[in-house]
N, C-alpha and C positions, 0 to 999 in steps of 0.2 A: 593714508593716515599713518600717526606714529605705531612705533611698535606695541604701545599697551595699548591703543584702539586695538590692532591685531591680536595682542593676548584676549581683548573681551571676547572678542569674537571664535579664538581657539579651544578656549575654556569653556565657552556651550557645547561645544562637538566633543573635547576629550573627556570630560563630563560622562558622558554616555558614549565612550569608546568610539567616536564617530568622528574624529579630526581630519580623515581624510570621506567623509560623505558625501556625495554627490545626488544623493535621493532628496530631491528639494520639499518633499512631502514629509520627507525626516526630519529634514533642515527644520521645517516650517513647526514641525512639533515641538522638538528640540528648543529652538527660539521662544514660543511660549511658553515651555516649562521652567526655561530659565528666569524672563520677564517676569513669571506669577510667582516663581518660587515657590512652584508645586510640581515635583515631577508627573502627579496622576494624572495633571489637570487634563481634560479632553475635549474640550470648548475653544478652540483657538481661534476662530472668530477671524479677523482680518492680520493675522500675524504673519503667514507670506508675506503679504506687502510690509510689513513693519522690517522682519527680516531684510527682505529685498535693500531697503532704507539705511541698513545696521552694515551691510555688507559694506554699500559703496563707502562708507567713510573708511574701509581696509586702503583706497583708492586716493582718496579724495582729501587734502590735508585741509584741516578746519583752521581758518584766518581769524585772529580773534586781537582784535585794536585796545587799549588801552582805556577805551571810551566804550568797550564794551564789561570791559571788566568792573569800572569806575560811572555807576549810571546816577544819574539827581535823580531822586521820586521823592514816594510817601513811604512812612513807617505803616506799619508796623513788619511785612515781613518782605522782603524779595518776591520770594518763590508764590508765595498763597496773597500775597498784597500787590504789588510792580509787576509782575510775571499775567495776573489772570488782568490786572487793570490794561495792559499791553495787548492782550490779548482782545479783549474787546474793543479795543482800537483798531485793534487789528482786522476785528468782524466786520468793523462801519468802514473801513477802507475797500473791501472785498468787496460791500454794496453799494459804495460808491461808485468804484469800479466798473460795476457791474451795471449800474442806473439804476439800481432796485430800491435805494434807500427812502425815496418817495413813497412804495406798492405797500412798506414794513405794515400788518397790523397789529400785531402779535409779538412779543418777544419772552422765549423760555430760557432760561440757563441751567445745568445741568451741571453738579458738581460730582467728582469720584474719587475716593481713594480719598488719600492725606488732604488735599482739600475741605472737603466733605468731613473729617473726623476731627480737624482744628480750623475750621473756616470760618468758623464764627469767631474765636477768637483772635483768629487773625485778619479777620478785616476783610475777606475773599470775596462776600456780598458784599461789603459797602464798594470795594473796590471794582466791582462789575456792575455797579449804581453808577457810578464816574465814569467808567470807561466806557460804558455805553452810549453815557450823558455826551461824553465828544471830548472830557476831560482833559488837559494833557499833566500827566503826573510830574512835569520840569516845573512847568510854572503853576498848577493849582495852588489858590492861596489856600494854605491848610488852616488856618483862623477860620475859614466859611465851612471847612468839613461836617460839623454837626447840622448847621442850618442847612445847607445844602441837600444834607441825605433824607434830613426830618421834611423838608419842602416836597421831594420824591414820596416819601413813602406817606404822606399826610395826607397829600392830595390825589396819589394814584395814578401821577401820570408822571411820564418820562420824556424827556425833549430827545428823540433819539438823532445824535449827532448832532444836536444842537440846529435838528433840521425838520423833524419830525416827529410832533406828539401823538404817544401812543397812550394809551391804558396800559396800567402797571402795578400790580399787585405784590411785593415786597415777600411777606411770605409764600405766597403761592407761586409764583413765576421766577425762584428762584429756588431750586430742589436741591437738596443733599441727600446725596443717594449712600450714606453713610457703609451698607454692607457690600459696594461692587465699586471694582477698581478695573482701569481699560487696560491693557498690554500698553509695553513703553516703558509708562514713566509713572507712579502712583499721582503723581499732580496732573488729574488731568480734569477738563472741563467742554462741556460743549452747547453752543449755543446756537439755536434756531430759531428761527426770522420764519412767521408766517404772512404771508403776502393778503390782500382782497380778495383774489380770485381764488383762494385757498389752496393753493402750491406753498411748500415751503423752502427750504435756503438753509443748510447747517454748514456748519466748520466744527471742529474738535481739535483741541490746543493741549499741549503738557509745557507746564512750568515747569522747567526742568534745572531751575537753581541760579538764583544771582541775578534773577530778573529777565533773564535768556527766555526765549518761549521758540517751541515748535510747534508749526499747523501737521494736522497729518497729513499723508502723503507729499511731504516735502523732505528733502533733505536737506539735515542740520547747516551741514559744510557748506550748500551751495547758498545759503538764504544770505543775503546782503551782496555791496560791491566786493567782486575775489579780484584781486592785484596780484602784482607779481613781487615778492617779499625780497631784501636782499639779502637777510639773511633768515629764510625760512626755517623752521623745527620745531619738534612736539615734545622733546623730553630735555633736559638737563644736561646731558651728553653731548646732544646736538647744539646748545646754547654754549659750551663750555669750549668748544672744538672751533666756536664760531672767533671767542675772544681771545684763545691761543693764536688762530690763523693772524688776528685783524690788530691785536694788544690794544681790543679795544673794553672798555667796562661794561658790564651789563646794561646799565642807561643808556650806554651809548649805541650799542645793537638794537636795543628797542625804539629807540631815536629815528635810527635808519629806515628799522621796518616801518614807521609811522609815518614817514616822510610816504610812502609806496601811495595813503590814502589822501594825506591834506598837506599845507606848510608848513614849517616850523615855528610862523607867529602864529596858525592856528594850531600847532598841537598846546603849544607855551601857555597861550590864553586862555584853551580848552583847559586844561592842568592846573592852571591859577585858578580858573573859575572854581571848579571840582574844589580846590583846597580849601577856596574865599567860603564855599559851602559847606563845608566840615567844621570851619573853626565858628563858623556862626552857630551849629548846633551844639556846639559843645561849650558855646559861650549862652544861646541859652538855657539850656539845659543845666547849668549851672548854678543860674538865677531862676529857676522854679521849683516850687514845693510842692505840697499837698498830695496827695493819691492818686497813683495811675488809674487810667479807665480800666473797665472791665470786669471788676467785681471780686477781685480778691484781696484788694484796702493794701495795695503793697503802696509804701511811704516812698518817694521821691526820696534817694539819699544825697547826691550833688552838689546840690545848694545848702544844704547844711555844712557839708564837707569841704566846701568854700567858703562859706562867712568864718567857721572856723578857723584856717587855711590864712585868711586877708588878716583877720583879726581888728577888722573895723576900717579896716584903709580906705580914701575915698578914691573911686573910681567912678565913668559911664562908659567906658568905649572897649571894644572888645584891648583896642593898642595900649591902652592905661591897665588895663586888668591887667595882660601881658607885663609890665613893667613893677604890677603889686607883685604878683608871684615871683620874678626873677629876684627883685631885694628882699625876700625871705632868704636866701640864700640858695644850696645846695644839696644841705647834708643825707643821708642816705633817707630819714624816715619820711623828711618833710619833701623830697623828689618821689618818694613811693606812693605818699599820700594824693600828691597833684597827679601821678599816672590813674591811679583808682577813682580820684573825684572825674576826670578828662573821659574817661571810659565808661563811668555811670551815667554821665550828663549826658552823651550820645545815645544811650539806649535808653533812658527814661524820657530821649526825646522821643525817640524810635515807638518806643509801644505807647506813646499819647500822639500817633499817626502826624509826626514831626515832618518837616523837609529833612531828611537824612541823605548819605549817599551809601548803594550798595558796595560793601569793600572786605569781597565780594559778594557780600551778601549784607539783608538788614539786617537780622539777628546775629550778626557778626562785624557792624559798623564802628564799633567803637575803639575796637582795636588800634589799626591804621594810624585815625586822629591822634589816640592816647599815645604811641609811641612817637609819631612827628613833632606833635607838640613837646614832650619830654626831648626831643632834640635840639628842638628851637629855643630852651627855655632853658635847657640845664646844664646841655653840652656845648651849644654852639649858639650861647647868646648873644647878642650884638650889645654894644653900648649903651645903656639906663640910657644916655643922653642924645640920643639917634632920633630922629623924626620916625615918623611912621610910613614918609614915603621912602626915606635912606634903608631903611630896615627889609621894608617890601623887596627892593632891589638887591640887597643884599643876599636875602632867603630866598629871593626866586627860582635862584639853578637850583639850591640844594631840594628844595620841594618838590619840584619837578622830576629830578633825579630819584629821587625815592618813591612818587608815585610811579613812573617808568619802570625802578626794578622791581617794585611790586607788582605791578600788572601784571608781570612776562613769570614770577612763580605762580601767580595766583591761576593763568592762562595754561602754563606744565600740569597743574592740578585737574583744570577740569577736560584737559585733552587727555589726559592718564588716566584720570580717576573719576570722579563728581565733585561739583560744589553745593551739592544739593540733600538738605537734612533728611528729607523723605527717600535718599538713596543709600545714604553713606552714615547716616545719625551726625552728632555736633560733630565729628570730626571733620565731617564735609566743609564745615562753617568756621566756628572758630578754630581749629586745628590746621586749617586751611589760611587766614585772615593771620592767625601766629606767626607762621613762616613765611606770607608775605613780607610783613613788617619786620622779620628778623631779619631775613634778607636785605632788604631794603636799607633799615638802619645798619648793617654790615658793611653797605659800600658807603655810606657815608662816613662811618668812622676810618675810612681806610683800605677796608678789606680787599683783596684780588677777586675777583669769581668763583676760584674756586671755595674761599670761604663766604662769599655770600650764600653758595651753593650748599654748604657744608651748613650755616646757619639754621635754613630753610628746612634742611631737614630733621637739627635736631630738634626743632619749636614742632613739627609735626610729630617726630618719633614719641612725644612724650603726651600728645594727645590722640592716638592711636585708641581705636577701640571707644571713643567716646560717644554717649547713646546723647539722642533727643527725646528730650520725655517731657516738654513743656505742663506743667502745670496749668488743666481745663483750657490747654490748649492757646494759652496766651502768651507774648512772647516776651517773658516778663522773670517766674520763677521757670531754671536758673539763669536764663539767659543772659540776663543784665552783669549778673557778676562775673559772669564767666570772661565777658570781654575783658573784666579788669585782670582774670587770670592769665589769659591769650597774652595780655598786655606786657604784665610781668617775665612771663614765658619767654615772649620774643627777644625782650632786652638782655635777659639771662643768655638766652640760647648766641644774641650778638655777641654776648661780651666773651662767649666759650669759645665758638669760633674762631677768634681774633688771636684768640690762647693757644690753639691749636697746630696742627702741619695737619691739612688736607687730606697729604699722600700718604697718611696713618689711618685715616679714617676706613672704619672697619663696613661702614653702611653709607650709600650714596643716597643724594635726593632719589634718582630714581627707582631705587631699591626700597622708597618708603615709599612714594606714590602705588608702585604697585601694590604693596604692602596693607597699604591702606584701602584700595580697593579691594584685593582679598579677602579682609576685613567688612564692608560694608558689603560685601555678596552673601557673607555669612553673620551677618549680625541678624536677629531676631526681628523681624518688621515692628512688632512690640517699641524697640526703640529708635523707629524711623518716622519722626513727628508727625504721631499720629496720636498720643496723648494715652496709651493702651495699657505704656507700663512705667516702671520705674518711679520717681518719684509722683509722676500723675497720676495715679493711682497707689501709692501708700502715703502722701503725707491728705491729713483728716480734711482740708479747707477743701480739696479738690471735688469740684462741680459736676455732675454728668452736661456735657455740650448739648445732648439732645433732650 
């Protein structure tokens, strides 16, 4: 693994004067005190093997596709929404697997940790209603979400894998075990299958950010197909060293490595899809009003912030909207304004459990969209008078290009650090999601590597330290606006970059990732989205979940 996998793993042992340890019994302690973030804790439960787990990635470099970074689901969140719904898909494969899924009579779930303390607002049961269902979170149509989960829990019964109805009890067979969290990962959940014959069947999963899931006893590194990369590496150094040897651009190294799993019409395709899927949620997200779900009457801003915006223009198609916006013109307020509405409209799709894509996360999706678009629209328009399929053609590399070099920071991040709020707080997310898209946007305007690199870091340096403190747990206040902050951030931090000489720069990407993760080892769990502290508890609307 890279070398900040090896710092995680060094910084347990030096911790406690133990770097060179060999008493696996130590290890073993060591390990869960750090996981708990309690040195006293004396319960360590199956944390050998979790350790065991922790080590080999020092070994084992983790492969992570573009298509893992960039996934289609449901809102409302990654981690506690896409991560647990995966995960349950993941259960019914296992008994499938296994020929059990016929025996199922019984099915309990079992939520811990940040799950458990914003799961309700985040959707964690309805999304382990679905996953269970046999759901697949790409193609569920989100229009049938409500009737669907009300059908489940009305009637009491569940189609399990869309193969076997069981009895099913909505609040009862689905626990939130609010005061106890497993070793790992605070996202974690487990689910057991009792059979006729009354034996049962568990698995235990951690969503561990971005929609990523690990079963236990697995390791992270080895799960999916591992190829052979051409140009392999986990930190910033390794990417930079890659496009000095090759003068090739960041897009184009992650091109190569992509080529290792599929074609280049299916990475193209796969990349246009992803995009086709982004601008549809921000185009309706645009056009809807009224009040998020969930109970704290927060207003849909968007579509206000777009009829404003149009000023009465006639438009239907997302390609005519496109061409209202570009002949407003330019000027600084009214491109500031369409970044903020583009950014709102994805996350107020987001938390009314929209089709979104994680980038890298849901509560961190609007980012990405909001800066492409502001590229496609403001910098590098195509002609009022261009078809829509001249245009498609036209924007295809450069879209493509910027999803590629986003992926490959977004991928430094969580091989270095986390992308995961319950580990790192917002920095994990949008702080993370900033410096993709700075980067990104960096090589489109021009940039060398080095400054896309240079980019990447200062959109994170400046959101360093950022807590998750969702309001009752919903992912809504602040999240929503903060993508438009991310948004801002990135473009800023692109156009400093651009300003700059690299070989001046006083702090490297890699020098923030760690950084950042030093940061998220020592932040408070209070502001690691669990709803505990900060504004979720002082501003007055805030709900108890339980």
């Amino acid at each position: 693994m890279g070398r900040f996998e090896r710092h995680k793993v060094t910084r347990i042992f030096k911790d406690y004067n133990c770097s060179q340890c060999t008493d696996y019994e130590h290890r073993k302690y060591l390990f869960a005190s750090f996981i708990s973030r309690d040195p006293k804790r004396s319960n360590i439960g199956n944390s050998f093997i979790l350790l065991q787990q922790f080590l080999r990635l020092m070994t084992e470099q983790e492969q992570i596709s573009v298509f893992d970074m960039f996934k289609i689901g449901v809102g409302p969140s990654s981690s506690h929404t896409l991560g647990p719904w995966r995960s349950a898909l993941s259960f019914l494969e296992s008994l499938k697997r296994n020929k059990m899924l016929l025996r199922v009579k019984h099915i309990h779930v079992d939520l811990f940790g940040s799950l458990a303390k914003t799961g309700t607002g985040h959707g964690t049961d309805i999304a382990m209603l679905l996953g269970l269902s046999g759901y697949d979170p790409v193609t569920f149509e989100v229009d049938k979400l409500t009737e669907t989960v009300n059908g489940i829990i009305e009637t009491k019964k569940l189609n399990l894998g869309s193969e076997q109805e069981i009895s099913f009890e909505f609040k009862k067979d689905i626990e939130f075990h609010f005061a106890k969290s497993l070793d790992f990962h605070p996202n974690a959940l487990s689910i057991i299958a009792t059979f006729k014959d009354g034996s049962v069947f568990k698995e235990t999963y951690f969503s561990v950010g971005g929609g990523f899931i690990v079963k236990e006893g697995e390791n992270p590194a080895s799960v999916g197909t591992r190829v052979q990369l051409k140009y392999p590496g986990d930190d910033s150094a390794a990417l930079l060293k890659h496009c000095s040897n090759t003068g090739l651009a960041v897009s184009q190294i992650v091109m190569q490595n992509e080529l290792s799993w599929r074609s280049e019409e299916e990475i193209r395709n796969g990349l246009l899809n992803i995009w086709n899927v982004m601008t549809q949620c921000v185009f309706r997200g645009a056009h809807k009003g009224g009040e998020l779900p969930g109970g704290l009457r927060v207003t849909r801003r968007a579509a206000e912030l777009n009829s404003k915006l149009t000023q009465g223009k006639k438009y239907k198609t997302f390609d005519e909207w496109k061409k209202v916006i570009r002949s407003g013109g330019n000027d600084f307020k009214y491109t500031l304004d369409w970044v903020t509405c583009f950014a709102l409209a994805v996350n107020e799709e987001n938390a009314s459990f929209g089709r979104v894509v994680t980038s890298p996360t849901n509560g961190a999706a609007g980012v990405i969209p909001a800066v492409l678009m502001y590229y496609n629209n403001f910098i590098n328009p195509v002609s009022l008078n261009t078809t829509a399929e001249e245009e498609a053609a036209l924007l295809a590399d450069n879209n493509i290009r910027f999803l590629l070099t986003a992926s490959e920071i977004g991928s430094i991040f969580k091989k270095g650090a986390t992308i995961s709020a319950a580990m790192g707080g917002c920095q994990a997310e949008i702080g993370v999601s900033s410096a993709m898209a700075a980067g990104a946007l960096t090589e489109l305007l021009g940039g060398d590597p080095k400054q896309v690199m240079m980019a990447a870091e200062i959109a994170m340096e400046h959101h360093l330290g950022l807590t998750c403190d969702p309001i009752k747990g919903l992912v809504q206040i602040p999240c929503i606006e903060r993508n438009t902050m991310g948004a801002v951030k990135a473009i800023t931090a692109a156009q400093l970059s651009l300003n700059s000489d690299p070989s001046k720069a006083k702090v490297s990407l890699d020098d923030v990732v760690k950084t950042m993760w030093n940061t998220a080892l020592e932040m408070n769990n209070k502001f690691k989205e669990t709803a505990e502290g900060g504004l979720a508890t002082n501003v007055p609307i805030n709900l108890p979940e339980c």
